[in-house]
NUMAR-641036 format. One record per residue: residue in one letter; z, x, y of N, C-alpha, C in turn. Coordinates in steps of 0.05 Angstrom, whole numbers, padded with zeros to 5 digits, always signed. Atoms other than C-alpha are relative to their C-alpha. Example, Ala and Ser with C-alpha at 12.3 -4.5 7.8 and 13.67 -1.06 7.14 Angstrom:
NUMAR-641036
a+00000+00018-00024+00156+00246-00090+00000+00018+00024 s-00001-00016-00024+00143+00273-00021+00014-00015+00022 
END
This chain:
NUMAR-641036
x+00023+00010+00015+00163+00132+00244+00006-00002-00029 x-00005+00006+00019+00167+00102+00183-00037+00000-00023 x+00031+00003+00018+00108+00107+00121+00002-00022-00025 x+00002+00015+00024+00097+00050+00068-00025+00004-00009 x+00017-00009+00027+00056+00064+00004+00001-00025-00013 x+00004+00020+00016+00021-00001-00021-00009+00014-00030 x+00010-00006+00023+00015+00033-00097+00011-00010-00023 x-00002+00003+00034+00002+00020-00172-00015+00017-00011 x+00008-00010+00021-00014+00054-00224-00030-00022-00015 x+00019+00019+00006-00055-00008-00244-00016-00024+00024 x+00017+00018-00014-00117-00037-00210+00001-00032-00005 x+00008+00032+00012-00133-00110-00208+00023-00016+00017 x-00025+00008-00005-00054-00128-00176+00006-00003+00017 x-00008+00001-00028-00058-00139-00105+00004+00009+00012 x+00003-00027-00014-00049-00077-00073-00011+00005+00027 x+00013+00003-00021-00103-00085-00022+00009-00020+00020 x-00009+00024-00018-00084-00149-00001+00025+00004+00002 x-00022-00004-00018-00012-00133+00004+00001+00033+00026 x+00000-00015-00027-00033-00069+00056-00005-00018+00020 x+00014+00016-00029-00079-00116+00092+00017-00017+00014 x-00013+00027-00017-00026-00175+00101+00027+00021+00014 x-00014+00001-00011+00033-00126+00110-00004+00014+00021 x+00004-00011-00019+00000-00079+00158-00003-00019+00022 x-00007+00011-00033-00012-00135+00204+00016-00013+00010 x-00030+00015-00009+00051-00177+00200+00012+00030+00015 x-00013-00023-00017+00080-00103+00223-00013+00001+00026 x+00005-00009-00022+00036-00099+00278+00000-00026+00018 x-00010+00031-00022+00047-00178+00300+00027+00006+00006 x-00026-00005-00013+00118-00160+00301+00003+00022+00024 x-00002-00019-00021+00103-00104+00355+00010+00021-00006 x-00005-00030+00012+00109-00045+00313-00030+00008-00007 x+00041-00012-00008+00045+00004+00334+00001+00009-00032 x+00011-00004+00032+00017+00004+00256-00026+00011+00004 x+00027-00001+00011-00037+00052+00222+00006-00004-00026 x+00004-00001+00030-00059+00038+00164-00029+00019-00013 x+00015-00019+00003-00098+00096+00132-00008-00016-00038 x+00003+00005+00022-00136+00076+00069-00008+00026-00016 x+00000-00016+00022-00138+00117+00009-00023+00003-00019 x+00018+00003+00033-00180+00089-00033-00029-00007+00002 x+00025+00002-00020-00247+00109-00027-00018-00024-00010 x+00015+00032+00015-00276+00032-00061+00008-00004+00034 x+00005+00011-00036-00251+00016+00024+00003-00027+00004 x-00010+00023+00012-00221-00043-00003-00001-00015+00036 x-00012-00001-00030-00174-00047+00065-00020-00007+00025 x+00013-00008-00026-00215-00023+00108-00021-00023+00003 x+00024+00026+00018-00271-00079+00082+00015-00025+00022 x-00016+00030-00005-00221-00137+00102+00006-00001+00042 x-00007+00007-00033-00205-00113+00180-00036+00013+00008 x+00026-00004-00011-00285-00102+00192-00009+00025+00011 x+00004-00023+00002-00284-00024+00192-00011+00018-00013 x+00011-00021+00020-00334+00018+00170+00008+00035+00007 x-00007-00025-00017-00323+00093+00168-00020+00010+00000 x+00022-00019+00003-00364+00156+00178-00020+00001-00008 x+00027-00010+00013-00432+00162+00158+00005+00017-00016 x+00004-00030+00010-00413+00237+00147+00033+00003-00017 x-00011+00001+00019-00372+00255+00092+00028+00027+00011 x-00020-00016-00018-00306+00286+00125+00028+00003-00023 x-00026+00007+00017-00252+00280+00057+00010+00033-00004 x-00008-00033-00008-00250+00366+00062+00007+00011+00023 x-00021-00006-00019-00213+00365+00122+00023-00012+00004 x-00032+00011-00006-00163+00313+00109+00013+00009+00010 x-00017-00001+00000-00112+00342+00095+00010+00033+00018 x-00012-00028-00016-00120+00407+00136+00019-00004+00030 x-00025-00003-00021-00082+00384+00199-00012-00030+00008 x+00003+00033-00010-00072+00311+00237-00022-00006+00016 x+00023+00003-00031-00118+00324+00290-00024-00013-00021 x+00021+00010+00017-00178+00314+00228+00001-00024-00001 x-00003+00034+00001-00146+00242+00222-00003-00005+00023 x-00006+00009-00029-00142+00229+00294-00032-00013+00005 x+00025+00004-00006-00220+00229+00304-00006-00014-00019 x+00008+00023+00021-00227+00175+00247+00011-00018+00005 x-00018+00027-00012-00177+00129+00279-00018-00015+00009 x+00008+00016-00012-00212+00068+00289+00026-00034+00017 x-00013+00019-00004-00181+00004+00328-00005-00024-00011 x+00010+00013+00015-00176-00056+00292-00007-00038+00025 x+00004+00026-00019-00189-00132+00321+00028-00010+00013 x-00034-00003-00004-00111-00136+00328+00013+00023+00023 x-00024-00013-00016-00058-00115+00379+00011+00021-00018 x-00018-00021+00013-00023-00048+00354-00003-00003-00024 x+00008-00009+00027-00061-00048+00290-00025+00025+00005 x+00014-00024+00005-00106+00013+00276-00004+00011-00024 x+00009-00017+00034-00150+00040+00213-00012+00025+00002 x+00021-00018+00004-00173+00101+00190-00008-00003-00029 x+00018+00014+00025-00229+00076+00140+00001+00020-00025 x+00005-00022+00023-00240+00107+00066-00029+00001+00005 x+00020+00005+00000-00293+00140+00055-00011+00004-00029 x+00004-00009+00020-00329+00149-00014+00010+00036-00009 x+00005-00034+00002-00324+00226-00007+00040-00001-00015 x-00023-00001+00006-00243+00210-00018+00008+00004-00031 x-00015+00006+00025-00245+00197-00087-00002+00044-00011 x-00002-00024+00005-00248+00285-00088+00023+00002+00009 x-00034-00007-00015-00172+00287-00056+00013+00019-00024 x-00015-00012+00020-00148+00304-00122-00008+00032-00003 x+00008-00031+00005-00195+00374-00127+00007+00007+00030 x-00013-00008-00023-00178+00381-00054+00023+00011+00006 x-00034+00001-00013-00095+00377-00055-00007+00031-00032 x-00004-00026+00018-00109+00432-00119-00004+00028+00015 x+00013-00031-00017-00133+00483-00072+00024+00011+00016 x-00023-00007-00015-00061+00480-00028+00018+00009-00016 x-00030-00012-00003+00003+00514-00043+00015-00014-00011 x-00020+00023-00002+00043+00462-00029-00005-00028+00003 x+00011+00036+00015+00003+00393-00058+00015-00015+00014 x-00006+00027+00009+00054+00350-00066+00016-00008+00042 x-00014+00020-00029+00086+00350+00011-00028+00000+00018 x+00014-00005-00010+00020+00367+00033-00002-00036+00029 x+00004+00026-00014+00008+00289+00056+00026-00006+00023 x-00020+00007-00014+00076+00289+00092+00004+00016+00021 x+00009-00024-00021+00058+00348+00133-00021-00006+00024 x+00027+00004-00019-00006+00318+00161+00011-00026+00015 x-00010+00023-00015+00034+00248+00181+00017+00007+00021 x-00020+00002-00025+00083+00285+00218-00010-00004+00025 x+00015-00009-00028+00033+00293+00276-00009-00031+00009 x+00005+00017-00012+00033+00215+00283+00027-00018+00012 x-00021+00018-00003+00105+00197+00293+00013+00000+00030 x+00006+00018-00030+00096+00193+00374-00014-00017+00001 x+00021+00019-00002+00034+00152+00362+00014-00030-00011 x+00010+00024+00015+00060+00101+00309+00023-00006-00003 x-00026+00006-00001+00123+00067+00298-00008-00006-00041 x+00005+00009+00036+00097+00048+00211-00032+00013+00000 x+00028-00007+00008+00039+00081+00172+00000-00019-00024 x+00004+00012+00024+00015+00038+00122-00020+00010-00023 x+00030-00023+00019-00025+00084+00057-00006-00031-00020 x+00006+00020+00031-00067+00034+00008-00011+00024-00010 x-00003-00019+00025-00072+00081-00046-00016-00010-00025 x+00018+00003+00032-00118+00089-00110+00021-00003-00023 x-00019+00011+00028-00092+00062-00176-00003+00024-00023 x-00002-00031+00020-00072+00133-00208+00018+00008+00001 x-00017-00020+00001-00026+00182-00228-00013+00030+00008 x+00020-00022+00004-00054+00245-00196+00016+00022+00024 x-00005-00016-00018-00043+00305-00142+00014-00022+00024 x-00011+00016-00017-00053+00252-00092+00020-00012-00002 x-00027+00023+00001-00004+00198-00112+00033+00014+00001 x-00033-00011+00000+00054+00249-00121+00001+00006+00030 x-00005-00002-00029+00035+00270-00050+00014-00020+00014 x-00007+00012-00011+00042+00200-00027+00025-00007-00002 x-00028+00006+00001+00109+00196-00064+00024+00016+00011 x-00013-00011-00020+00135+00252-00021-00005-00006+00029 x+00007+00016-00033+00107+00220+00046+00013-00019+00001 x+00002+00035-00005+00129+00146+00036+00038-00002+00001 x-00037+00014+00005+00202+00118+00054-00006-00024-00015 x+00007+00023+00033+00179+00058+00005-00026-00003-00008 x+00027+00001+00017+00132+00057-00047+00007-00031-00007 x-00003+00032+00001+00116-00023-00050-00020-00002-00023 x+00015+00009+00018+00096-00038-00115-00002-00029-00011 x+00014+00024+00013+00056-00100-00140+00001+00001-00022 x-00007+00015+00035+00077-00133-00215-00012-00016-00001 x+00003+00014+00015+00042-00179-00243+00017-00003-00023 x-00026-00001+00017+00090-00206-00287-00015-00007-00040 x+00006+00004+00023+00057-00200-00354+00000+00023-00016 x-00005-00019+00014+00063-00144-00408-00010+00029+00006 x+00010-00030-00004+00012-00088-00392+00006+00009+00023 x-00006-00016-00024+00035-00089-00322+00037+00003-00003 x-00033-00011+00000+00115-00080-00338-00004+00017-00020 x+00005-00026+00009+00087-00033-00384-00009+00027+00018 x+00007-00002+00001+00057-00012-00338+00018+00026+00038 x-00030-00010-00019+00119-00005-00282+00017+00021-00017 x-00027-00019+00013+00162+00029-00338-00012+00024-00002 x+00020-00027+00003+00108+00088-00341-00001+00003+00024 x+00007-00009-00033+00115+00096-00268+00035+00009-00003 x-00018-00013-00001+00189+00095-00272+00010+00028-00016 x-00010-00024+00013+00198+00145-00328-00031+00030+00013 x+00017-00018-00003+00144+00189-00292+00020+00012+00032 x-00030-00002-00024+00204+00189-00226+00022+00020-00017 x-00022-00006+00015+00255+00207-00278-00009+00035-00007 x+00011-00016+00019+00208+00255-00314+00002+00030+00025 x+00008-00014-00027+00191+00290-00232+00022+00003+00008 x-00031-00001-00019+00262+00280-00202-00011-00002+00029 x+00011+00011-00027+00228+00238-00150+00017-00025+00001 x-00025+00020-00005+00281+00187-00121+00001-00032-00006 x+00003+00029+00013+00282+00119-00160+00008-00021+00032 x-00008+00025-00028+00310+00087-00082-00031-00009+00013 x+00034+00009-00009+00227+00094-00057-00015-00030-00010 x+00020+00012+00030+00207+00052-00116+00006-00029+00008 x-00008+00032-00005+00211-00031-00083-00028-00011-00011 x+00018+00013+00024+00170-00071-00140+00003-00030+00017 x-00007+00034-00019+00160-00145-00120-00026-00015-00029 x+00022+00012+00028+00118-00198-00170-00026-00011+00027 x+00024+00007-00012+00049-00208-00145-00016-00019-00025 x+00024+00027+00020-00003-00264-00174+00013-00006-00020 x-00019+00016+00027+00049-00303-00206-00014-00026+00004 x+00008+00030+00007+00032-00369-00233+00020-00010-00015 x-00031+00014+00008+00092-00408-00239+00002-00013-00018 x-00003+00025+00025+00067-00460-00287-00003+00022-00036 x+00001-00011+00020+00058-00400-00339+00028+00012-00011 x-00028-00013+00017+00114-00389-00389+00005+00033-00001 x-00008-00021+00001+00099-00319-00395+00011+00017+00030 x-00017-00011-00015+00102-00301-00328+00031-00004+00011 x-00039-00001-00007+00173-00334-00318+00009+00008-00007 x-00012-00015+00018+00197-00298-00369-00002+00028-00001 x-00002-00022+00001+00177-00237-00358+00007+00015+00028 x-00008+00000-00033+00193-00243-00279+00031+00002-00019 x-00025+00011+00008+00267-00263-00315+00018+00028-00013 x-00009-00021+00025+00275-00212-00367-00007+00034+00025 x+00011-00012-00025+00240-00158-00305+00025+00009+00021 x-00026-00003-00026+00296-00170-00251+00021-00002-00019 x-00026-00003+00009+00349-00174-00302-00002+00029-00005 x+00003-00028+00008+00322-00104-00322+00016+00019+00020 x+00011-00023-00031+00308-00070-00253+00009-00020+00017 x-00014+00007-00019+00355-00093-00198-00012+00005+00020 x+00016-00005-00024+00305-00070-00147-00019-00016+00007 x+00026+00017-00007+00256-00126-00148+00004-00012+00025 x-00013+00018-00027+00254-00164-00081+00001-00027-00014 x+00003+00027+00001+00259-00234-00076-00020-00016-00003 x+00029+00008-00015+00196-00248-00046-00016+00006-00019 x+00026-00004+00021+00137-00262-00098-00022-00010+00012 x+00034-00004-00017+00058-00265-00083+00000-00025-00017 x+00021+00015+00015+00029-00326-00112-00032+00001-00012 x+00024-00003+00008-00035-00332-00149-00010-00011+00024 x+00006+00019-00015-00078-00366-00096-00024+00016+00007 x+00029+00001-00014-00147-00379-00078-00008+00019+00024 x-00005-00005-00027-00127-00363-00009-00006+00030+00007 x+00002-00028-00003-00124-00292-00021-00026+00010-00011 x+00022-00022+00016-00181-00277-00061-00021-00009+00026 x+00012+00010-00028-00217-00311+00014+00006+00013+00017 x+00000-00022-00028-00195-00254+00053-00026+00015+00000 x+00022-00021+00003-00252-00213+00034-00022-00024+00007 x+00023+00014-00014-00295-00277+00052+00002-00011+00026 x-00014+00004-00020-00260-00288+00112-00006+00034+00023 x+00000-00019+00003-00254-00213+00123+00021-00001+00023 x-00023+00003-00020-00182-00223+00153+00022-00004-00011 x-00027+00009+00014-00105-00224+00136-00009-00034+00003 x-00006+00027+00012-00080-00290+00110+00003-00020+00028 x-00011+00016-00028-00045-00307+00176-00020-00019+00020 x+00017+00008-00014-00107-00307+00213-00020-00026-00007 x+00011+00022+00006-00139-00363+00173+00012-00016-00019 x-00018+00010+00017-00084-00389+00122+00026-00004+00012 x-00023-00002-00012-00030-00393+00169+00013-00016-00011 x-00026+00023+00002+00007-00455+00145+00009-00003-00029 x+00001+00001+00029-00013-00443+00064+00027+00026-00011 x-00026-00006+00009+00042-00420+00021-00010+00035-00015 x+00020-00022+00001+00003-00352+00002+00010+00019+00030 x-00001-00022-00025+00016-00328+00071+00035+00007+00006 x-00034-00003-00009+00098-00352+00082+00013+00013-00026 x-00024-00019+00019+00112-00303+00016-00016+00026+00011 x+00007-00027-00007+00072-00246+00045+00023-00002+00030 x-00021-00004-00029+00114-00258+00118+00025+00005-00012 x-00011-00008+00009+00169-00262+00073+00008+00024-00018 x+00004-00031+00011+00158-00193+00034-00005+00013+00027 x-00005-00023-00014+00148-00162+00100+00022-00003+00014 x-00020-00010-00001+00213-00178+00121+00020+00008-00015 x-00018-00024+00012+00248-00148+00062-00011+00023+00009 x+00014-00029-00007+00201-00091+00073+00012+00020+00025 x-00012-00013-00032+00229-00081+00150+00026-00005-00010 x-00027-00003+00006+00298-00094+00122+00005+00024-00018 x-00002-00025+00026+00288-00035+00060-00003+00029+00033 x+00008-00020-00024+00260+00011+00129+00022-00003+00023 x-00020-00003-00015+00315+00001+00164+00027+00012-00003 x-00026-00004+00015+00367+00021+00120+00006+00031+00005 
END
């Protein structure tokens, strides 16, 4: 069982939408995918037509897998599966303070799915906090979204020197450019100057596009109603670097 961590440090950057599209290209390819959302806004969970709990269950997370198990919902998809956010989440942080052992805490509670699931997919809140270090000891890649413009490579280099700072393994860390707009000078340039930096970027960039900000009116990956638009063949393309980085 493998875990990917859709996170940033900065909201606004596609994040949601790259869980939503790559959790279900993983589970079209016939790899049993959950995707657990994080972030109690329920972004995710919003787009595959999952509501969670009524009752406010974020003080048992992380006490053992079985707590997740009974929140597993199934999604409209073959070998996709959510467990929804709920508001009560955005307390994780005074929660993981109460354990011992915080930061593997989250990697402790996944082990108990790796007969169930072949990929976990975490969409993650846009922070530096208890949580997020948790997730950076759970995740074999942390898939981060760039916008290629100044506050967000500001915004990457404050994530990297916070790795450096932790002696948390710079190999996790796969950056990729999201909501590029090609006809803009700055973003080519700073996509340019970016990958000449940081040798880890993928290939594969998000486009700006309509298309995506219509999942949430759709309330569905790209595939399912954008199949042929160019919005969808760089997310198919980002998830196969993604299964090529998980394989390694």
């Amino acid at each position: 069982m493998k875990v990917v961590a859709c996170y940033s440090m900065k909201g606004g950057v596609g994040k949601t939408a790259t869980s939503v599209n790559i959790a279900y290209l993983a589970a079209k390819s016939g790899l049993k995918t959950l995707l657990i959302d994080l972030d109690p806004q329920g972004a995710s969970s919003f787009y595959f037509r999952v509501k969670p709990s009524p009752k406010k269950w974020a003080d048992r997370f992380f006490n053992a897998y079985e707590a997740l198990v009974k929140h597993i919902k199934a999604s409209d998809f073959d070998n996709l599966d959510i467990i929804p956010a709920h508001l009560s989440f955005r307390n994780f942080d005074s929660l993981l303070a109460g354990f011992k052992k915080r930061k593997s805490r989250l990697k402790t509670i996944l082990k108990g799915f790796k007969n169930e699931y072949d990929l976990i997919v975490l969409d993650c809140p846009p922070s530096i906090s208890y949580l997020s270090e948790s997730i950076f000891m759970a995740s074999d890649v942390i898939l981060v979204p760039v916008i290629p413009t100044t506050l967000s490579e500001r915004t990457f280099e404050q994530l990297m020197d916070f790795f450096d700072e932790n002696n948390y393994p710079h190999e996790k860390i796969v950056p990729f450019f999201s909501m590029v707009q090609a006809q803009k000078s700055l973003h080519k340039s700073t996509m340019e100057a970016m990958s000449a930096r940081y040798k880890i970027f993928l290939a594969s960039a998000i486009p700006y596009s309509s298309d995506v900000e219509k999942m949430g009116e759709h309330k569905a990956p790209l595939d399912v109603f954008a199949h042929t638009k160019p919005a969808n063949a760089a997310y198919t393309s980002l998830w196969q670097e993604v299964a090529n980085a998980l394989a390694k």
